[in-house]
SEGU-997170 format. One record per residue: residue in three letters; x, y, z of N, C-alpha, C in turn. Coordinates in steps of 0.1 Angstrom, whole numbers, plus 5000, padded with zeros to 4 digits. Last residue first. Layout:
alaXYZXYZXYZ...
REM end
This chain:
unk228155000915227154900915227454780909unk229855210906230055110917229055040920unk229055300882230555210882230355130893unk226455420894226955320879227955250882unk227655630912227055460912226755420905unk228655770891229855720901229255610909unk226955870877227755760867228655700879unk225555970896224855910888225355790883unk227556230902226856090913225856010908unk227056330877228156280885227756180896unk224456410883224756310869225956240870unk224256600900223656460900224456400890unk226556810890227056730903226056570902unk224756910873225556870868226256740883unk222357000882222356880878223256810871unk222857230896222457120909222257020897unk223657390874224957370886224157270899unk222057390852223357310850223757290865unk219957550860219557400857220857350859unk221057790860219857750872219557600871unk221757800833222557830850221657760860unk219857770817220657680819221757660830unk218358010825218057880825218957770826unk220158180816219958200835219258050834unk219558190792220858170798221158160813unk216858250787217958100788219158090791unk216158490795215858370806216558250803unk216358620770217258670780216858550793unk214858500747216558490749217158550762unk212158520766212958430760214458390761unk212358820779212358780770212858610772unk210358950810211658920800211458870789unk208358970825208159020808209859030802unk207458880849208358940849208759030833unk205758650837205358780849205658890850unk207058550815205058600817204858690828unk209558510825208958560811207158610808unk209658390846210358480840209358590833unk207858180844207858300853208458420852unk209458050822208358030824207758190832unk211457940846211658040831210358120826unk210257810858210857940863211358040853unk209757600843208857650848209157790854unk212557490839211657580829210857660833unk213057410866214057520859212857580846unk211257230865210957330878211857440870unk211857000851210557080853210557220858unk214656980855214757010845213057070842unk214356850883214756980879214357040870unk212856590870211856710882212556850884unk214856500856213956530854212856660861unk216656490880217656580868215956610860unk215856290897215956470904216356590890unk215756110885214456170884214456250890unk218456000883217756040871215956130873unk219356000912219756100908219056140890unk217655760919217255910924217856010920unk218855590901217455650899217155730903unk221155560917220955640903219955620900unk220755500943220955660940220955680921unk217055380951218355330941219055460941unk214755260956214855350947216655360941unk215255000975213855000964214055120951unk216655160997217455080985216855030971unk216655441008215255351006216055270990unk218555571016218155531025217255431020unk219155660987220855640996219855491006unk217155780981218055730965218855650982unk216956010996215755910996216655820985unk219456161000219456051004218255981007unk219256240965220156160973219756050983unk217356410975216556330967218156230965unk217956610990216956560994217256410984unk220356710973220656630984219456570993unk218656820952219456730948219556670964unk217357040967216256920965217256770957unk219457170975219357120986217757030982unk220057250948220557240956220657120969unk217957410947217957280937219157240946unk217957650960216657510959217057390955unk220557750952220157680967219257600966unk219157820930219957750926220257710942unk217258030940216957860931217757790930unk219058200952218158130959217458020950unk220058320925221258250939219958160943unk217858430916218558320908219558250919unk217458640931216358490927216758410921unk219958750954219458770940218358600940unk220258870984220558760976219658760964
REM end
């Protein structure tokens, strides 16, 4: 399995972490847990870019596009479950 499958599992399964602390602890809320899973992604996706590119000696243009893969598919689903407890709140 390729490094990029496996981050995108991370995120993944730190979206459905951070659900159901958002679900179970009503104090946080799911759309607050889904706004600061998209933030703390949005850390961790660069940062891997980041890794990319200093360790690995990619380029720049060649990590953004894996960036925004790696970022889009566990934060697109939050944001959906974002606006979908929006409405229903």
């Amino acid at each position: 399995m390729s490094r990029t499958a496996v981050i995108i599992i991370a995120g993944l399964v730190l979206f459905v972490a951070f659900l159901v602390v958002g679900y179970l602890w009503q104090t946080v809320g799911v759309r607050r847990a889904m706004e600061d899973f998209v933030l703390v992604w949005f850390a961790l996706a660069v940062f891997n870019m980041a890794i990319g590119v200093l360790e690995a000696g990619y380029t720049v243009g060649e990590e953004l596009p894996v960036l925004l893969l790696i970022f889009a598919v566990p934060a697109v689903p939050a944001l959906g479950v974002r606006l979908y407890a929006a409405r229903t709140a």
